[in-house]
C-alpha positions in Angstrom: 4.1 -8.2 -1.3 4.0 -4.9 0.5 1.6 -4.7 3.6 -0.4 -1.0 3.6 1.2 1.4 5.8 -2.3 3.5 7.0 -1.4 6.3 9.5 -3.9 6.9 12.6 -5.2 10.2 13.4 -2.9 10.3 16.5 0.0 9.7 14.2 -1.2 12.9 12.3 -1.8 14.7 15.0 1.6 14.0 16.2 3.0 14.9 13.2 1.5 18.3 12.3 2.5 19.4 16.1 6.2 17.9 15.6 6.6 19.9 12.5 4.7 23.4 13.6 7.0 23.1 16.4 10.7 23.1 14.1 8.9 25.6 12.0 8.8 28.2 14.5 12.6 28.3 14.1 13.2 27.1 10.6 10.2 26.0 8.6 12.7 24.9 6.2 13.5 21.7 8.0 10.4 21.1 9.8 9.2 20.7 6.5 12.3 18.5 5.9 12.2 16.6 8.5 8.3 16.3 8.4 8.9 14.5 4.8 11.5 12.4 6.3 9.5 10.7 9.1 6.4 10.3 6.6 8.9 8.6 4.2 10.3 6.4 6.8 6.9 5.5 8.3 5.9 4.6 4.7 9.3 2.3 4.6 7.2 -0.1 7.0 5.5 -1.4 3.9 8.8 -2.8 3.1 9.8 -3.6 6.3 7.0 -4.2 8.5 9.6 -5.9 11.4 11.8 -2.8 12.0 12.4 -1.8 15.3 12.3 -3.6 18.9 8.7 -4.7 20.5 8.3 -2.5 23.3 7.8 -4.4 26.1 4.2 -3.8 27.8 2.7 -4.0 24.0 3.8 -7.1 22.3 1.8 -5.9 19.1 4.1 -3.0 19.1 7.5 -1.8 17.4 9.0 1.2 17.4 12.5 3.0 16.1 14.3 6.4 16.3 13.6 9.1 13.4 16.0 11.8 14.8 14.9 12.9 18.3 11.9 11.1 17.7 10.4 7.7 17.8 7.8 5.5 15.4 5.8 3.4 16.9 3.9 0.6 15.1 1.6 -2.6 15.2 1.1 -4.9 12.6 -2.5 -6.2 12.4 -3.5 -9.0 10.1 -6.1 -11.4 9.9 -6.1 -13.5 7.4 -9.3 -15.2 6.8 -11.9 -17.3 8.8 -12.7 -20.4 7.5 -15.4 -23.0 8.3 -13.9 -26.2 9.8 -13.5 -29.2 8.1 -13.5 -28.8 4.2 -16.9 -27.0 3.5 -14.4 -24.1 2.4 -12.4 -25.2 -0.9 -8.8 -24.6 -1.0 -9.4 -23.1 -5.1 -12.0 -21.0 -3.6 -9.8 -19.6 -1.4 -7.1 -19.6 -4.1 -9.9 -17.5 -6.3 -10.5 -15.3 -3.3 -6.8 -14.2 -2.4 -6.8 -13.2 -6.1 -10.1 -10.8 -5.8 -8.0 -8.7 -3.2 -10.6 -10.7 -0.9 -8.5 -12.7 0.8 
């Protein structure tokens, strides 16, 4: 299963200033190299270990595109369940299923 790669408004941010940047002297390959670090920040779906942790974040990885680095944090929480069977497991089977989970 994929996880969702969902990109903050800082990363966009970061993004639309990194590639106005290039364009002043080629727009060619900012817009190049714009698509490349979208499709390698989408790649994290696959691969959603890449990179080191950097050190003062333990949340967070990170990883060289070009002169440039990624940074991201994988956030999951799977479910909260009350204690001691008042939860079924097939309910929580049924739930997973409903994208619920």
């Amino acid at each position: 299963m994929d996880w969702e790669v969902v990109f903050s408004a800082r990363s966009n941010a970061d993004l639309r200033q990194i590639v106005e940047y290039i364009a002043r002297d080629d727009p060619g390959a900012a817009s190049r190299f714009g698509l490349e670090l979208i499709e390698t920040a989408e790649s994290l779906a696959r691969t959603p270990e890449l990179g080191p942790i950097l050190p003062r974040r333990p949340n967070t990885r990170f990883f060289p595109v070009g002169a440039y680095l990624i940074a991201h944090a994988m956030m999951f929480v799977a479910r909260v369940v009350p204690p001691h069977g008042t939860a079924s497991i097939s309910g929580l089977a049924r739930s997973r299923n409903r994208s619920e989970f």
